[in-house]
C-alpha positions in Angstrom: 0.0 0.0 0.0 3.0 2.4 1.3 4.0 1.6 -2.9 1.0 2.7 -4.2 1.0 6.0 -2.3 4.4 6.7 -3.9 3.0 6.1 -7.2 0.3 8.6 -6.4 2.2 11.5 -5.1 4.8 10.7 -8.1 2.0 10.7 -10.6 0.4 13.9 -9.3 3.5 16.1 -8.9 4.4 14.9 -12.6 1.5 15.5 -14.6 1.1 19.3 -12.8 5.1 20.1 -13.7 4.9 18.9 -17.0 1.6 20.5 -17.6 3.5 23.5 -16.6 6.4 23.1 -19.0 4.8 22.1 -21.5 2.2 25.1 -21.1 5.1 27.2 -22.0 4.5 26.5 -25.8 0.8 25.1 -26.1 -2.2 26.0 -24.6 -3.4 24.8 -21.2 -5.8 22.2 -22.3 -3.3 20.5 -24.5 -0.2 20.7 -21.9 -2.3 19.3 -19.4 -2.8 16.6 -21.4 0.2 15.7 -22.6 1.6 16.0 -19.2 -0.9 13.5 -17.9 0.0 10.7 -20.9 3.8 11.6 -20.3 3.0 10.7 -16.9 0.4 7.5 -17.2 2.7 5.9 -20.0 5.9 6.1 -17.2 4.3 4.4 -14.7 3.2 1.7 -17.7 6.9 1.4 -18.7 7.9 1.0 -15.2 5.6 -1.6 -14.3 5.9 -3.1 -17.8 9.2 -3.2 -18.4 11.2 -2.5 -15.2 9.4 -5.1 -13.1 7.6 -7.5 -15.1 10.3 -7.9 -17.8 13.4 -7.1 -16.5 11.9 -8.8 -12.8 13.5 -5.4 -10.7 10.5 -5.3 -8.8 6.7 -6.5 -8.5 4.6 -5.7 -11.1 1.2 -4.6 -9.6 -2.2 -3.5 -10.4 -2.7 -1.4 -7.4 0.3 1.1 -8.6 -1.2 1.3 -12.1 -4.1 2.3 -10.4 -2.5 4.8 -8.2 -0.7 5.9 -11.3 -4.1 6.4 -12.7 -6.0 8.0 -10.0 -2.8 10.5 -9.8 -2.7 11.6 -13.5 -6.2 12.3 -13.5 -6.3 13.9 -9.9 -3.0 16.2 -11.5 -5.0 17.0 -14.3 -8.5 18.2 -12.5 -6.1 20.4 -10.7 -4.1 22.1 -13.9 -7.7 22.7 -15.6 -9.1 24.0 -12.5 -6.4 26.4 -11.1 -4.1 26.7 -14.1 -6.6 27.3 -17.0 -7.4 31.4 -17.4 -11.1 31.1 -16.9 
């Protein structure tokens, strides 16, 4: 559980600071999401390929999840606060 917390917090912070860079040259909407599939598709990769195929750690379900839950909880947040309204 401690894991999947990780991969939450992790998941969250990302998509919001990649959303930001990448706000730099595109619109909010688009940087938001791009900064959310940046995010989402690393914690793929690292369950994928670090654990399952290269067997470095446990691949679970319950950190995609969190992975998940974090990129779209990051994303609510950029469109809500970041997005000029």
């Amino acid at each position: 559980m401690e894991d999947a917390i990780k991969h939450f917090v992790i998941s969250l912070a990302g998509t919001i600071l990649l959303a930001l860079l990448f706000s730099l040259g595109i619109d909010h909407v688009h940087a938001t999401l791009y900064g959310g599939g940046a995010m989402l598709a690393t914690g793929l990769m690292k369950e994928g390929i670090w654990d399952y195929l290269l067997k470095k750690g446990v691949p679970s379900l319950a950190d995609i999840t969190a992975d998940a839950i974090g990129v779209g909880v990051g994303m609510m947040i950029n469109i809500v606060i970041f997005l000029p309204w």
